[in-house]
ChimeraX commands (.cxc) that place a marker at each C-alpha (Angstrom):
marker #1 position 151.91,154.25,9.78 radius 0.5
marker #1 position 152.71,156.84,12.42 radius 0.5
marker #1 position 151.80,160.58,12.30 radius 0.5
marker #1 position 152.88,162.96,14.51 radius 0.5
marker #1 position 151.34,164.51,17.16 radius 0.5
marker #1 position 151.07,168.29,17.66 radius 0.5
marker #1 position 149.60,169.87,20.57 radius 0.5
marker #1 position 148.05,173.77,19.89 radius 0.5
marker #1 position 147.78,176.91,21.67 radius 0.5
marker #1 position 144.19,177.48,22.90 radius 0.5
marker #1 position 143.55,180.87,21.06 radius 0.5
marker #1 position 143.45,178.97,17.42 radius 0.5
marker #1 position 141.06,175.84,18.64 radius 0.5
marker #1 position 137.85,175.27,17.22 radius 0.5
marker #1 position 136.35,175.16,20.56 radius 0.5
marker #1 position 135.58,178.55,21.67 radius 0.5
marker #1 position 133.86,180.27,18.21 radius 0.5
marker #1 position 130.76,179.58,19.16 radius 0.5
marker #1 position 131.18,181.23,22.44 radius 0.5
marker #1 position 131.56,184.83,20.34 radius 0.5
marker #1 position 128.07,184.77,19.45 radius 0.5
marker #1 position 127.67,183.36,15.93 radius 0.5
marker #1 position 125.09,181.89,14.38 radius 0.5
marker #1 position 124.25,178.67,12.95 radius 0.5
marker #1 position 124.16,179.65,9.56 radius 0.5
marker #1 position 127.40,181.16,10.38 radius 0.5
marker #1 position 128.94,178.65,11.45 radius 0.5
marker #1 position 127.51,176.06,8.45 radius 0.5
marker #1 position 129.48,177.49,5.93 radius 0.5
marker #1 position 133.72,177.44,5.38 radius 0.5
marker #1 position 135.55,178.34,8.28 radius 0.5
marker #1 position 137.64,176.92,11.24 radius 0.5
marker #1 position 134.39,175.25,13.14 radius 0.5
marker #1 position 134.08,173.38,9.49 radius 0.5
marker #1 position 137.63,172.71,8.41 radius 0.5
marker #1 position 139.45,173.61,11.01 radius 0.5
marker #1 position 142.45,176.33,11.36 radius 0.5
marker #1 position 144.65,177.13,8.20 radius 0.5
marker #1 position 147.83,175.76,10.05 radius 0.5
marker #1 position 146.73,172.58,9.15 radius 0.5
marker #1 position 147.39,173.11,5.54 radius 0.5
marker #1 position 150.57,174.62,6.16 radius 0.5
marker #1 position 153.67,173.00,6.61 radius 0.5
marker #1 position 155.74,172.05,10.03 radius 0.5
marker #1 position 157.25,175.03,9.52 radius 0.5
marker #1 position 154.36,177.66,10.53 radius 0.5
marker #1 position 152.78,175.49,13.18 radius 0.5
marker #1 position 153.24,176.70,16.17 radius 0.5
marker #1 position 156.67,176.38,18.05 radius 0.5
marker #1 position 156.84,174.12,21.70 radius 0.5
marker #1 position 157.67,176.72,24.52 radius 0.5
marker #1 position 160.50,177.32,25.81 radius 0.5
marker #1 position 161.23,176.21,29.53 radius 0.5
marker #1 position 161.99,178.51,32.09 radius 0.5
marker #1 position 165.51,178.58,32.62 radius 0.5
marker #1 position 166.22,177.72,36.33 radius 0.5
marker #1 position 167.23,180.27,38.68 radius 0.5
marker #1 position 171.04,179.58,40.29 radius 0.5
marker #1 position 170.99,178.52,43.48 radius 0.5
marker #1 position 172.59,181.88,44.70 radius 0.5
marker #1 position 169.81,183.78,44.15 radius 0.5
marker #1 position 167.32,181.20,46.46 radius 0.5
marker #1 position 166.91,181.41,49.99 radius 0.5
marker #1 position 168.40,178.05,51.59 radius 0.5
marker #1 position 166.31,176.51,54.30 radius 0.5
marker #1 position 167.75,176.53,57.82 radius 0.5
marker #1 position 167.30,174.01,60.41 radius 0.5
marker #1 position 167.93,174.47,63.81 radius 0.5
marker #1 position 167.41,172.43,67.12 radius 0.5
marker #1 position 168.24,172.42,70.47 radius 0.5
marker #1 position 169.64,169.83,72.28 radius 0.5
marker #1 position 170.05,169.95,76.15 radius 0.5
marker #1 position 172.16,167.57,77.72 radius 0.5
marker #1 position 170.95,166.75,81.48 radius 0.5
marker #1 position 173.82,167.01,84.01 radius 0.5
marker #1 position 173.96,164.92,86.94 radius 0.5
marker #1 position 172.67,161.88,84.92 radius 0.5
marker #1 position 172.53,160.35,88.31 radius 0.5
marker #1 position 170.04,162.50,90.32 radius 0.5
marker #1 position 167.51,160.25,90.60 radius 0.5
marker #1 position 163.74,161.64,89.32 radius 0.5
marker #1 position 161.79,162.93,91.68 radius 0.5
marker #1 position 158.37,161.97,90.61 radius 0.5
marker #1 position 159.29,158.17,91.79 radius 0.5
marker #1 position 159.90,159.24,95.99 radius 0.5
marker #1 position 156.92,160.29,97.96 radius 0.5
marker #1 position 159.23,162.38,100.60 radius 0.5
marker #1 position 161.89,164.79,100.78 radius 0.5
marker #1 position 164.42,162.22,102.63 radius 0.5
marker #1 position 163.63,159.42,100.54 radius 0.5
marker #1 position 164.89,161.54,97.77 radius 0.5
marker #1 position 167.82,162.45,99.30 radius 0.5
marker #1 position 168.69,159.09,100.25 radius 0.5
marker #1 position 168.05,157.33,96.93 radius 0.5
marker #1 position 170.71,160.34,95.36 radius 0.5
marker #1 position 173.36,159.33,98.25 radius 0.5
marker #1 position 173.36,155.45,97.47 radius 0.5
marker #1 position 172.95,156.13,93.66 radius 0.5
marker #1 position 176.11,158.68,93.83 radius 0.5
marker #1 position 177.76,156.02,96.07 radius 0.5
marker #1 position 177.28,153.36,93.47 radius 0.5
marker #1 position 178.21,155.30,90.90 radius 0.5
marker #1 position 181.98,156.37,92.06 radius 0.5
marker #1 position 184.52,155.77,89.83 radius 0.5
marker #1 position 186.79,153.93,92.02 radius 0.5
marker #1 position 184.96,150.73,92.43 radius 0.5
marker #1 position 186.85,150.24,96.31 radius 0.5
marker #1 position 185.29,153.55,97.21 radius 0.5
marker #1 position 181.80,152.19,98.92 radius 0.5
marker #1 position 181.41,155.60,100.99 radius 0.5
marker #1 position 178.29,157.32,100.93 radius 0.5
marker #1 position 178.04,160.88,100.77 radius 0.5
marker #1 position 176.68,162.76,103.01 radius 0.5
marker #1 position 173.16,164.13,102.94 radius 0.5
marker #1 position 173.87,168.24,102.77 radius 0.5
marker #1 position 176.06,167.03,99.52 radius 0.5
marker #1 position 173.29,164.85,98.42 radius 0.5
marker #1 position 170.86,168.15,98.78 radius 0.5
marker #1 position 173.26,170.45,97.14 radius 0.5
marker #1 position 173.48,168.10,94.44 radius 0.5
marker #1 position 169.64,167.54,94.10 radius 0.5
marker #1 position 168.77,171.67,94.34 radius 0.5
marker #1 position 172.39,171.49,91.19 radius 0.5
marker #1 position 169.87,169.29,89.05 radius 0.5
marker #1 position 166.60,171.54,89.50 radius 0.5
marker #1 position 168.05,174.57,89.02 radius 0.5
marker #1 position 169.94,172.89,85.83 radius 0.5
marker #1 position 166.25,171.72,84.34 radius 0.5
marker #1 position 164.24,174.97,85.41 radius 0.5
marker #1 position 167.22,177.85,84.82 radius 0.5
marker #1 position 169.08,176.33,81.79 radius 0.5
marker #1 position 169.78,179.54,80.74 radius 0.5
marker #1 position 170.40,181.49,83.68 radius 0.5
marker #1 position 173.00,178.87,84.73 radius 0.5
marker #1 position 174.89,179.34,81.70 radius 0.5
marker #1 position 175.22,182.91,81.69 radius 0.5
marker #1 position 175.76,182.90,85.46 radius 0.5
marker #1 position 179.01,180.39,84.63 radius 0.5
marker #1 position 180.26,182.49,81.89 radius 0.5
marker #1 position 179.91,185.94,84.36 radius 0.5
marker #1 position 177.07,187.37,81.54 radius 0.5
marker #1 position 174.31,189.30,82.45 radius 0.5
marker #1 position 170.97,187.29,82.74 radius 0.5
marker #1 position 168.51,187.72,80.40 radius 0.5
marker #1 position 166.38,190.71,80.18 radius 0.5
marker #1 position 163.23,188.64,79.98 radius 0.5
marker #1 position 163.86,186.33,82.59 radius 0.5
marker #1 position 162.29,185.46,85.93 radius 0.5
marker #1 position 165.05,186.03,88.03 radius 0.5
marker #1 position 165.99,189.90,87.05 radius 0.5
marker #1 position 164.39,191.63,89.94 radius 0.5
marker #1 position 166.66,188.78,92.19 radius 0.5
marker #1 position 169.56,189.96,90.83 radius 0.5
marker #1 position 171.21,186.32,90.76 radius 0.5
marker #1 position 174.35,185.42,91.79 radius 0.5
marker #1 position 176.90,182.58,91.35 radius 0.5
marker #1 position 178.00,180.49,93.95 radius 0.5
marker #1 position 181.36,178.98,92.86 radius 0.5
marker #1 position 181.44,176.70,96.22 radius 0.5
marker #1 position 178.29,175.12,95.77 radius 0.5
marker #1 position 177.40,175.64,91.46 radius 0.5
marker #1 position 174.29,177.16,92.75 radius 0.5
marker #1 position 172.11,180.15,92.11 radius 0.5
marker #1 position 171.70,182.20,94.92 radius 0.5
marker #1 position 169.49,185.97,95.49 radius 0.5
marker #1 position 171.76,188.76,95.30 radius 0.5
marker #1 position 172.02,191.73,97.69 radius 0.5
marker #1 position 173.72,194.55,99.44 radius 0.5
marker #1 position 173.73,192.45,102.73 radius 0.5
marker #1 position 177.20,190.50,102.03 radius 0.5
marker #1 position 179.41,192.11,105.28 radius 0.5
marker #1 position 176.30,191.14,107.70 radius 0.5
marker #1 position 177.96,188.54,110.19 radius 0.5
marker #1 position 174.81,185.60,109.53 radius 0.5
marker #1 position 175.30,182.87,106.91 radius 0.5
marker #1 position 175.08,183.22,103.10 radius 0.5
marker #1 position 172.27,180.84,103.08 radius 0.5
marker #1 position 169.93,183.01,105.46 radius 0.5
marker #1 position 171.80,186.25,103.17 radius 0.5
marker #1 position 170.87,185.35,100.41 radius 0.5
marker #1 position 168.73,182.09,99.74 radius 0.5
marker #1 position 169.12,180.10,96.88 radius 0.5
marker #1 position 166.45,180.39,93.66 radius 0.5
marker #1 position 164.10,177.24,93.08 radius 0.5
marker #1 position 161.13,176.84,90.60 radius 0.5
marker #1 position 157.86,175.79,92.37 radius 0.5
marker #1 position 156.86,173.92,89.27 radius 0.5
marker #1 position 159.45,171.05,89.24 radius 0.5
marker #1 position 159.01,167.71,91.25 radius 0.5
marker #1 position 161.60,167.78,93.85 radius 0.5
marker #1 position 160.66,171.46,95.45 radius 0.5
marker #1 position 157.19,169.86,96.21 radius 0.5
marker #1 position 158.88,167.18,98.02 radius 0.5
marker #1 position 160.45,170.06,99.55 radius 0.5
marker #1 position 157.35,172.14,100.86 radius 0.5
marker #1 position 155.75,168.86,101.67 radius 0.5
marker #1 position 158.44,168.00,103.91 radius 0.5
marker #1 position 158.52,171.50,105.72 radius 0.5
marker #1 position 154.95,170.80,106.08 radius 0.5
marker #1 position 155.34,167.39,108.44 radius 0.5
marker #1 position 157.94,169.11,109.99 radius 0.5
marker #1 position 156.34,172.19,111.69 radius 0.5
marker #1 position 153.04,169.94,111.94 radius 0.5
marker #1 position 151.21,171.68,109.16 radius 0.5
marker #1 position 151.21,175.49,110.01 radius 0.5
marker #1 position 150.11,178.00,108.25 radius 0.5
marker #1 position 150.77,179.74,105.12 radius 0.5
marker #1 position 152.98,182.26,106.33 radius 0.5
marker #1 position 154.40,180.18,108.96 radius 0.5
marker #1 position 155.73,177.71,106.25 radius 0.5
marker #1 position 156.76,180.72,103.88 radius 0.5
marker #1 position 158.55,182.30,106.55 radius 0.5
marker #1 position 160.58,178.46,107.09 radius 0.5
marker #1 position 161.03,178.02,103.87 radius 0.5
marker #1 position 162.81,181.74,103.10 radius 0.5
marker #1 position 165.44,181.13,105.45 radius 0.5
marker #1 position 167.32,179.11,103.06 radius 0.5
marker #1 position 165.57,179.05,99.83 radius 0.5
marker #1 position 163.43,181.38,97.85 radius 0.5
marker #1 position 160.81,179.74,95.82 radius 0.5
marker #1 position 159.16,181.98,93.05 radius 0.5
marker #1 position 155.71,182.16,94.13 radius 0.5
marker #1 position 156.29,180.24,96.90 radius 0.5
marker #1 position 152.68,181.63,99.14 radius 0.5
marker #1 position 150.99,180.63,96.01 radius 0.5
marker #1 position 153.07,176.70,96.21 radius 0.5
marker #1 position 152.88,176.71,99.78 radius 0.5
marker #1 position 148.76,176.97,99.65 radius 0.5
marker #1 position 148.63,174.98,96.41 radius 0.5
marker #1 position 150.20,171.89,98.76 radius 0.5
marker #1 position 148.05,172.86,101.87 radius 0.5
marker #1 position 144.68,172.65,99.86 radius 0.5
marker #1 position 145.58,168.96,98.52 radius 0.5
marker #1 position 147.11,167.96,101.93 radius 0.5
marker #1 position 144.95,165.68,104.21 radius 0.5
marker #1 position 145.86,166.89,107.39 radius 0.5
marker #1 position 146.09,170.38,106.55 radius 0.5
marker #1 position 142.38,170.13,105.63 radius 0.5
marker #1 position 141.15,168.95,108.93 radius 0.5
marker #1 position 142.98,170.82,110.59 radius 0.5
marker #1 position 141.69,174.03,109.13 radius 0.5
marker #1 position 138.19,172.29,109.16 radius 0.5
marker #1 position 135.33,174.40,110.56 radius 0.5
marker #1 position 133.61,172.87,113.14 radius 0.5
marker #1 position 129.90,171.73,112.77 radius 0.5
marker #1 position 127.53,172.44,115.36 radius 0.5
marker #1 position 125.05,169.58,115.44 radius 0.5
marker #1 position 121.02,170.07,115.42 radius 0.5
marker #1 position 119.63,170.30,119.31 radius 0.5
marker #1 position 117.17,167.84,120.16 radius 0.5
marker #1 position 113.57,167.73,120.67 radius 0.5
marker #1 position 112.24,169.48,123.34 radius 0.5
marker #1 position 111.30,166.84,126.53 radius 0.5
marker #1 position 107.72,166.44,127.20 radius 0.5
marker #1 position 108.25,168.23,130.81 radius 0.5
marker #1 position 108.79,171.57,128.94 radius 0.5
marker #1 position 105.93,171.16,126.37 radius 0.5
marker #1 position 102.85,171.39,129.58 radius 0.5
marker #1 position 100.36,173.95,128.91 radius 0.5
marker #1 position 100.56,177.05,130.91 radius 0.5
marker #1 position 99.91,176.99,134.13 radius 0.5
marker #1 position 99.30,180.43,136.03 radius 0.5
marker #1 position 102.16,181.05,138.93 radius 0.5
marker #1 position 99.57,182.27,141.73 radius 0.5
marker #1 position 97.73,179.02,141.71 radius 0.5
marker #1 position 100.60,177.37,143.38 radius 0.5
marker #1 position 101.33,180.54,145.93 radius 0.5
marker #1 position 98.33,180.29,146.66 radius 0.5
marker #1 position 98.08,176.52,147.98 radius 0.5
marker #1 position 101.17,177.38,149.61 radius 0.5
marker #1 position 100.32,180.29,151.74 radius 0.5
marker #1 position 96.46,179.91,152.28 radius 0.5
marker #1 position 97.34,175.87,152.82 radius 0.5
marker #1 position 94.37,175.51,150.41 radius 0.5
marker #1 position 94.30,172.26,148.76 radius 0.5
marker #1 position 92.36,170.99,145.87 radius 0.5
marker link #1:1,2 radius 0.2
marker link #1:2,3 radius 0.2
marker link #1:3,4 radius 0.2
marker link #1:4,5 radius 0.2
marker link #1:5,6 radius 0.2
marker link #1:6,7 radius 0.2
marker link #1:7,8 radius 0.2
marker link #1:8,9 radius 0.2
marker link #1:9,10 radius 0.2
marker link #1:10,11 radius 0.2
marker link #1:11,12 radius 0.2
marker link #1:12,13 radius 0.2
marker link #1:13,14 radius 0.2
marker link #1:14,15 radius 0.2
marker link #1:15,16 radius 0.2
marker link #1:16,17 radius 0.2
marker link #1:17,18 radius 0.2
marker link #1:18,19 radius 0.2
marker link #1:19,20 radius 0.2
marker link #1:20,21 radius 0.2
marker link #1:21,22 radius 0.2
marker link #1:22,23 radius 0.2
marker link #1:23,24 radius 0.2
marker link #1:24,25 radius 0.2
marker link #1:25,26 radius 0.2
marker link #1:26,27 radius 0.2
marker link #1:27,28 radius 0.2
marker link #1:28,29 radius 0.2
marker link #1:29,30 radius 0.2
marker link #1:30,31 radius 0.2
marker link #1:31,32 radius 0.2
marker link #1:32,33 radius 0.2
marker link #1:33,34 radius 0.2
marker link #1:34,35 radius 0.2
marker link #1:35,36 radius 0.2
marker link #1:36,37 radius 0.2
marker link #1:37,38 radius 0.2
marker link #1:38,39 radius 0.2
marker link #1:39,40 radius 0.2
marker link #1:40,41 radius 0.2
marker link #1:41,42 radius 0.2
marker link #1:42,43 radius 0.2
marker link #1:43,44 radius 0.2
marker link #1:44,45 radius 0.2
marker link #1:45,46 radius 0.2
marker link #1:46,47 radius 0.2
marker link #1:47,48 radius 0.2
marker link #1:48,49 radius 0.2
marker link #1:49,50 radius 0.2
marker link #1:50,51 radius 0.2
marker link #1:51,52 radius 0.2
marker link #1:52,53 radius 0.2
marker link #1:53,54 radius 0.2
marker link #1:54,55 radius 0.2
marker link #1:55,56 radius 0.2
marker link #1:56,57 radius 0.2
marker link #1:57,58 radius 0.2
marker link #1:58,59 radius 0.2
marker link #1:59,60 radius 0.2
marker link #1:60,61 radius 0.2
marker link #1:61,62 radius 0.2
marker link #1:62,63 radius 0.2
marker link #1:63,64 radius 0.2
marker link #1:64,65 radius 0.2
marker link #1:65,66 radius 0.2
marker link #1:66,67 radius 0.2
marker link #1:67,68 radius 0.2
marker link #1:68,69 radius 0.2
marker link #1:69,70 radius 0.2
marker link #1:70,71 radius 0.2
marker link #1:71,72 radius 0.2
marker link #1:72,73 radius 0.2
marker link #1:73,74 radius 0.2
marker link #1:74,75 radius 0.2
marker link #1:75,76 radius 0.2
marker link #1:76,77 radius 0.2
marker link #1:77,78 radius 0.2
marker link #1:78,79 radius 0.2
marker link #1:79,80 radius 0.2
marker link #1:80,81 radius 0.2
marker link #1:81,82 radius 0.2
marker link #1:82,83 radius 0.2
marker link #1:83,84 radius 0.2
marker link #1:84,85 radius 0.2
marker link #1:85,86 radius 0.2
marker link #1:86,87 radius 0.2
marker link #1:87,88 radius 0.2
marker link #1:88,89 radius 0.2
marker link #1:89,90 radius 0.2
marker link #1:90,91 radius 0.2
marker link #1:91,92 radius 0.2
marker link #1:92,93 radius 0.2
marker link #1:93,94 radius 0.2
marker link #1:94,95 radius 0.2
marker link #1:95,96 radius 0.2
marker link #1:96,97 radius 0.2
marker link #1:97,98 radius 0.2
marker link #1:98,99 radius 0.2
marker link #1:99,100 radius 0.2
marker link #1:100,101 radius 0.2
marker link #1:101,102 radius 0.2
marker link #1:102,103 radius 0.2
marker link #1:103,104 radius 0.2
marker link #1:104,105 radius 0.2
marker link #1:105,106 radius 0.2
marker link #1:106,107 radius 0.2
marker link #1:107,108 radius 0.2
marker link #1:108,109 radius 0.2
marker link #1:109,110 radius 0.2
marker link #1:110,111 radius 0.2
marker link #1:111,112 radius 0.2
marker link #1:112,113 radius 0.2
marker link #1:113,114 radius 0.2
marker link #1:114,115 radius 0.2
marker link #1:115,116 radius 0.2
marker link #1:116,117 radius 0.2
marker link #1:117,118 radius 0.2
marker link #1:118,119 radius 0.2
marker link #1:119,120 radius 0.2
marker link #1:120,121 radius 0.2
marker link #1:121,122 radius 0.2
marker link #1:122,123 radius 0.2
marker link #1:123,124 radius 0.2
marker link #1:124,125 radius 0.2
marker link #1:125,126 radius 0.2
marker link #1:126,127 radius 0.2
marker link #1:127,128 radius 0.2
marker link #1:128,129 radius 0.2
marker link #1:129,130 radius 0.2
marker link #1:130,131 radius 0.2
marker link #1:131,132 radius 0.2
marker link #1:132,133 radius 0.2
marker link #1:133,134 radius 0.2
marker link #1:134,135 radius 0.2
marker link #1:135,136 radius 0.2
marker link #1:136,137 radius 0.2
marker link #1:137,138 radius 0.2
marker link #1:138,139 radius 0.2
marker link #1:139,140 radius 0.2
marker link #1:140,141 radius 0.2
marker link #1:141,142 radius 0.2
marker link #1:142,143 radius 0.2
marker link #1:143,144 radius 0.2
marker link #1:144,145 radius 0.2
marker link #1:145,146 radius 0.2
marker link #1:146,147 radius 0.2
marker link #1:147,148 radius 0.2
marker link #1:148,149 radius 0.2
marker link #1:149,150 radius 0.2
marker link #1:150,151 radius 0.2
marker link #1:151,152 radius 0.2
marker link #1:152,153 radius 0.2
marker link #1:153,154 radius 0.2
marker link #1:154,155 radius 0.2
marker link #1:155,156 radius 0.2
marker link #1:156,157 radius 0.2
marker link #1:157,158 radius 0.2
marker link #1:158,159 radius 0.2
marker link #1:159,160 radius 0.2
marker link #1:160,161 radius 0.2
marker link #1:161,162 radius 0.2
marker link #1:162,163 radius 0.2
marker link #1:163,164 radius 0.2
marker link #1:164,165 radius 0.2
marker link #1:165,166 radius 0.2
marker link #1:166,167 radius 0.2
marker link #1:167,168 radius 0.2
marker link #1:168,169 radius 0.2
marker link #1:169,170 radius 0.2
marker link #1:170,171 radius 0.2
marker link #1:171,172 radius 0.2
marker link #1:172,173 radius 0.2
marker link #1:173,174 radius 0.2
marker link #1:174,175 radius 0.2
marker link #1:175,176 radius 0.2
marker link #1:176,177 radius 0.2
marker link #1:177,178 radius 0.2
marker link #1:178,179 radius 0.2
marker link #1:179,180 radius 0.2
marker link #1:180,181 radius 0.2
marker link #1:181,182 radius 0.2
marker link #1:182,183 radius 0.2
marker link #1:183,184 radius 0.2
marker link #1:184,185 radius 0.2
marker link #1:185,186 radius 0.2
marker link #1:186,187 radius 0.2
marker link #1:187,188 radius 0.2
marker link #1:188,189 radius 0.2
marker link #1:189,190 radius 0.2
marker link #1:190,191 radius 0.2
marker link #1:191,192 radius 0.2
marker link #1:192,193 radius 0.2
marker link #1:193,194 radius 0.2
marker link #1:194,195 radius 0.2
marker link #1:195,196 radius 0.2
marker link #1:196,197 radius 0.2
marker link #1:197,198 radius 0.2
marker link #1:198,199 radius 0.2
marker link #1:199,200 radius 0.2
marker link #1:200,201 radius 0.2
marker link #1:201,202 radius 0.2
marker link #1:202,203 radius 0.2
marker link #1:203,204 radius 0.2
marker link #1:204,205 radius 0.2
marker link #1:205,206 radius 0.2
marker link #1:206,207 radius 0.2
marker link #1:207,208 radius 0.2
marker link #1:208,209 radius 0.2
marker link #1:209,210 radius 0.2
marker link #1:210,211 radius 0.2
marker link #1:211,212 radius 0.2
marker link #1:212,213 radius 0.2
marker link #1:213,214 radius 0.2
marker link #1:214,215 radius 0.2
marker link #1:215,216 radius 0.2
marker link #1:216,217 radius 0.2
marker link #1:217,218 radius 0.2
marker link #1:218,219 radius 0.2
marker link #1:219,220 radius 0.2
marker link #1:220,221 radius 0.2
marker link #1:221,222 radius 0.2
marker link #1:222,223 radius 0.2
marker link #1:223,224 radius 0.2
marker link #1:224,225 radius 0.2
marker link #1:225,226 radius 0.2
marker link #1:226,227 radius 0.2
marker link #1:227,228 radius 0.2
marker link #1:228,229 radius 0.2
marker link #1:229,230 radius 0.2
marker link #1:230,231 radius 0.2
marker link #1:231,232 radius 0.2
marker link #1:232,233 radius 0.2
marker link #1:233,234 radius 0.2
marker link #1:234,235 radius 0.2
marker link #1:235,236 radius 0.2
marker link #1:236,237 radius 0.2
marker link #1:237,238 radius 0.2
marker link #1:238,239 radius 0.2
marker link #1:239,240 radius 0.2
marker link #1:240,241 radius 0.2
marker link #1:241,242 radius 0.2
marker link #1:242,243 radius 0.2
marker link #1:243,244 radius 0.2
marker link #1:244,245 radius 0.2
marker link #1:245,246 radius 0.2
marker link #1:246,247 radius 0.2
marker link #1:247,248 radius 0.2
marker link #1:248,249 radius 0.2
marker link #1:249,250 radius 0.2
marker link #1:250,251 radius 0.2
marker link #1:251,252 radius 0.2
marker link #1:252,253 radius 0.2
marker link #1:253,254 radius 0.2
marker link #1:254,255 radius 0.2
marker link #1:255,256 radius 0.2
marker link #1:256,257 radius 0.2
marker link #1:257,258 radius 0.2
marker link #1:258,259 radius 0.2
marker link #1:259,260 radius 0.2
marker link #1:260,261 radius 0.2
marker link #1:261,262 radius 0.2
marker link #1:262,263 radius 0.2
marker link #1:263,264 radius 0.2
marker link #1:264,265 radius 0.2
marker link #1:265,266 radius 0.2
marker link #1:266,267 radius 0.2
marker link #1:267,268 radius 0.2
marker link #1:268,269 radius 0.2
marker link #1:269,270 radius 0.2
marker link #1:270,271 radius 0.2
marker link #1:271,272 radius 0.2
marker link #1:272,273 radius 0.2
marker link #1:273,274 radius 0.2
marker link #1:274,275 radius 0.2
marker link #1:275,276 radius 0.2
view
């Protein structure tokens, strides 16, 4: 035999009457604790009805979840990286044989030469450190308002796809490059190779000295604060700017530790030819 199941609201259980404070004898004689509620007397018809469900809400009326990414695509996928060449040249040389290899035309063996293997090398830096900038340099936009290179006032150079500081100075008769230099990031891999190799070069100078170099072509942000950064973890620019050590004298010989002896004994046994 199978009854059904029915499933009550809370407010008509048996449970909570003697949380209201009755008594025992109360409680002993007829009543719900005893017998239960009247429902269950009653027919299907008064107990109490299932709930309704909440009708859903259309899809309108919610707020859709967005999903966004960014996706940068690295140009010059044959630069190689920088963090695998101890030296500026080495650098440039690895990016003139991998360009090399990597012509289309597979008779065309010809290296290219090292100022295009630089130009392309500063291309990928400024691509990985001024993503943005480059793009709204390309399109002829306005740079952002928050970034780093505002108070440069940036310029595109079309000849070389490079970012270069802006000015007032363009009908002075030197080159663009000493005119206005062209914008690196300290942080990435390749400008250390950079300062490091302007460092052998002038046989470890100074700070300024190498700042001074280093501004007549490029202009690193920060670049005192790179330029010491390099110095303080160089070798040779540490003993070169090592103080020098003056060592602890001697002892004293025994011919200056003799006990006083008066001067006018010995003038004496030399003009009164008095000897002892």
């Amino acid at each position: 035999m199978t009854l059904p199941i029915r499933q009550t609201v809370h407010r008509i259980g048996v449970a909570p009457i003697r949380l209201l404070g009755k008594s025992l004898l109360e409680l002993a004689g007829p009543g719900r604790w005893s017998q239960g509620p009247p429902l269950l007397k009653q027919s299907a018809e008064y107990w109490p009805k299932k709930p309704e469900q909440t009708p859903t809400v259309g899809s309108s009326e919610l707020k859709g979840i967005t999903f966004c990414c960014f996706t940068a695509v690295e140009p010059n996928n044959n630069i190689p990286d920088a963090t695998q060449y101890s030296s500026w040249k080495e650098l440039v040389e690895a990016t003139r044989r991998a360009y090399g290899a990597a012509a289309t035309d597979p008779t065309h063996n010809q290296l290219i030469s090292h100022r295009d293997a630089e130009v392309l090398l500063l291309r990928g830096c400024q691509a990985h450190s001024f993503s943005g900038e480059v793009a709204a340099l390309k399109a002829q936009k306005p740079v952002s308002k928050h970034s780093h290179l505002l108070s440069l006032a940036p310029e595109w150079d079309a000849a070389t796809g490079l970012i270069r500081v802006g000015g007032r100075l363009r009908r002075l008769n030197p080159s663009v490059g000493e005119i206005h230099p062209i914008v690196l990031d300290p942080r990435h891999s390749a400008v250390k190779l950079l300062i490091k190799d302007m460092d052998e070069r002038l046989l470890h100078p100074g700070t300024e000295r190498g700042y001074a170099e280093l501004r007549r072509q490029y202009w690193i942000l920060r670049g005192r604060q790179a330029i010491r950064h390099h110095q303080l973890n160089c070798s040779t620019c540490q003993r070169w700017r090592a103080q020098p050590k003056v060592p602890q004298m001697a002892d004293l010989p025994p011919q200056r530790l003799r006990f006083f002896v008066h001067p006018s004994t010995q003038l004496a046994s030399i003009v009164l030819g008095l000897t002892w």
